[in-house]
C-alpha positions in Angstrom: 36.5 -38.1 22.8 34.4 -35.5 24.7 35.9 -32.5 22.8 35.3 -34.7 19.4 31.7 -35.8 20.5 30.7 -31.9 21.3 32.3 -30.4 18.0 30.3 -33.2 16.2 27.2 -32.2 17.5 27.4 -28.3 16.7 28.6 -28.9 13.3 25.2 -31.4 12.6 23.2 -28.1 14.7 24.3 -25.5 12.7 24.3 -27.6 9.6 20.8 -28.5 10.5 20.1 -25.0 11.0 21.4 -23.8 7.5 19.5 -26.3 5.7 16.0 -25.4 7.5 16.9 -21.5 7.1 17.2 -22.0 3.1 15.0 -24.2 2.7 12.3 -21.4 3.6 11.2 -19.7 0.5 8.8 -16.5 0.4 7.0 -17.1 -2.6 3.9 -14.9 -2.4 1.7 -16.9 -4.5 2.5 -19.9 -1.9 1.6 -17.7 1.3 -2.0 -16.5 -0.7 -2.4 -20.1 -0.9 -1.7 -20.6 2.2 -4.1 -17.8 4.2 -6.7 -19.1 1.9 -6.9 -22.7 3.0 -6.7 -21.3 6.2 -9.3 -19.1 6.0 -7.3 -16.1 6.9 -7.2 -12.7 5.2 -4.4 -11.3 2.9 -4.3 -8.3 5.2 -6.0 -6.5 7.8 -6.5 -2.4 8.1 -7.3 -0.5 12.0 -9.3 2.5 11.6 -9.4 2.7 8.4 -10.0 5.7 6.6 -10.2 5.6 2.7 -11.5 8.3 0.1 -12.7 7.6 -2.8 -11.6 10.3 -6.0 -12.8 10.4 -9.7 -11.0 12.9 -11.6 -9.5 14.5 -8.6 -13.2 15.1 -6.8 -14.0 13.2 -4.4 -17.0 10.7 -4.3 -17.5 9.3 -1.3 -15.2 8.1 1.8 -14.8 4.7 4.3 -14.8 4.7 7.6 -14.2 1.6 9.8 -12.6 0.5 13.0 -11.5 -3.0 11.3 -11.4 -4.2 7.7 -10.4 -7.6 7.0 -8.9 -8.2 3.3 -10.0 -12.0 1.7 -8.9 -10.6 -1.6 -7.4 -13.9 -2.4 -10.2 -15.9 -2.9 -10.2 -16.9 -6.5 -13.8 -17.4 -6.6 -15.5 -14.6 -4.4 -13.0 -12.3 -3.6 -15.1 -9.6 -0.7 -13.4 -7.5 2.0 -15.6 -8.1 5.3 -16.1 -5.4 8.1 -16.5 -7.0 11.4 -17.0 -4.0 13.6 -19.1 -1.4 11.5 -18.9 0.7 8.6 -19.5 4.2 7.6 -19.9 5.1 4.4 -20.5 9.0 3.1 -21.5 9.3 -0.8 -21.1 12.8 -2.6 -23.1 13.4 -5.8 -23.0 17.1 -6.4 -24.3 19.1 -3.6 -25.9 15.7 -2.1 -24.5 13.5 0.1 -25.7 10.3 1.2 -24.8 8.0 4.8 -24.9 4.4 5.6 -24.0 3.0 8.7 -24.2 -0.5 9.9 -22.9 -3.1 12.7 -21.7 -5.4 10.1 -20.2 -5.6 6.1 -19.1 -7.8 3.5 -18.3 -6.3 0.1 -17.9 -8.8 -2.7 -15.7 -7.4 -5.5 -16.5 -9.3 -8.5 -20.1 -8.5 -8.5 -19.9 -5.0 -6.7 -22.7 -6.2 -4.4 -22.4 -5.2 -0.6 -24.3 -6.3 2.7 -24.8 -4.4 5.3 -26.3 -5.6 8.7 -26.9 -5.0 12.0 -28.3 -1.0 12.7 -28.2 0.0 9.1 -29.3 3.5 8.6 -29.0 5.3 5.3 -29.8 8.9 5.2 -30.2 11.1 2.5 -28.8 15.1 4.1 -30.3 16.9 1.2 -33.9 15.0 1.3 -33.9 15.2 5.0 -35.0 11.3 4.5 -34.4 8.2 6.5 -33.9 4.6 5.8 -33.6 2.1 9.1 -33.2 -1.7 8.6 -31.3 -4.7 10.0 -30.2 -5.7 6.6 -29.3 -4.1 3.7 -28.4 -5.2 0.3 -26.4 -2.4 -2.1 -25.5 -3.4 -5.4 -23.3 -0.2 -6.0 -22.8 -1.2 -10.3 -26.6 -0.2 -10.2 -26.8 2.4 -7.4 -29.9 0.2 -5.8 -30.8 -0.8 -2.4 -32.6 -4.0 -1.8 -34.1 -5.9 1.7 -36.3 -7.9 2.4 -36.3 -7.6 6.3 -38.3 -5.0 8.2 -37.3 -1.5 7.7 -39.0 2.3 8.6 -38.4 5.0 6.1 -39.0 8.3 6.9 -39.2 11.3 4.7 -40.1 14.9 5.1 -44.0 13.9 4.7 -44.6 10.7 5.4 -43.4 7.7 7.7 -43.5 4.1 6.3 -43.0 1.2 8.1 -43.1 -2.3 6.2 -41.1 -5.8 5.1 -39.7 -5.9 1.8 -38.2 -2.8 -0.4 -36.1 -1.5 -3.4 -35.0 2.0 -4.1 -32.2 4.4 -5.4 -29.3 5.0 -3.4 -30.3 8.4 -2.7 -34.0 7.1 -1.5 -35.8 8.1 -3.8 -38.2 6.4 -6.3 -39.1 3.5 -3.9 -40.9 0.4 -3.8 -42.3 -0.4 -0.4 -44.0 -4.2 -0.1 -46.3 -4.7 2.8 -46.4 -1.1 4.4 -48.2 0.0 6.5 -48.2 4.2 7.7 -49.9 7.0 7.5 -49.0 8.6 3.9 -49.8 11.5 2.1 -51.0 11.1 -1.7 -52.0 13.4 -4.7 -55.1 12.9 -6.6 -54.8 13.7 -10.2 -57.9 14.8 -12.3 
């Protein structure tokens, strides 16, 4: 009866064992839907380096110790950067920097924010943008804040709360400044 009992109960374990094993399916669209009601990302990147090419030139590179994909969001699909970003713009001979403690890029509206140490500088302008948060819409080329920033150009340093400008830092609007800054008179 023993030898019966001990065949009966490794035929049910590796019956048992067949049914769970097919019974697994790896539907992708079911593991998306998963990491999404988990809150977990689609995929994850360490030291990422990515470079950025329009017809074969390039136009500006990523650089990041940890990217975080969320991709799968129907709504607002972003990538997020949890341990800084580096970001190096080429336009011609120009090149523009931004580095901050913090990002989340939002792909549907092409809208990025930048916190934590954000300092954009312009190489060919020899000007300076510090902040602790930084908004870049990147359809429009425009950076927004309204937190506290310092901006310093070749002339002039400006310290205030509130601003808008180019990505390359120039044409600016500056709210409630305050500096030392050097102006033309016409006549």
């Amino acid at each position: 009866m023993n030898g019966i009992q001990q065949i009966l109960q490794k035929s049910i374990a590796v019956v048992t064992l067949t049914v769970v094993l097919f019974s697994c399916s790896n539907n992708t669209q079911e593991v998306r839907d998963f990491l999404v009601s988990k809150n977990l990302p689609i995929g994850i990147a360490k030291d990422a380096f990515h470079v950025y090419k329009d017809s074969g030139r390039i136009t500006s590179k990523l650089i990041t110790p940890l990217l975080l994909d969320f991709s799968n969001r129907k709504q607002h699909p972003y990538n997020e950067f949890p341990k800084g970003i580096k970001i190096i713009n080429f336009k011609g001979k120009d090149s523009v920097t931004i580095t901050g403690n913090y990002a989340l890029t939002y792909s549907k509206t092409s809208v990025s924010e930048i916190k934590g140490n954000v300092v954009v500088l312009n190489h060919t302008e020899k000007s300076r943008l510090e902040t602790e948060q930084l908004f870049w819409d990147q359809k429009t080329k425009y950076f927004f804040s309204e937190k506290a920033f310092v901006l310093h150009t070749l002339k002039d340093t400006i310290y205030g709360i509130g601003f808008e400008c180019k990505e390359d830092l120039s044409k600016h609007l500056a709210k409630k400044t305050i500096g030392k800054l050097e102006t033309l008179e016409e006549e």
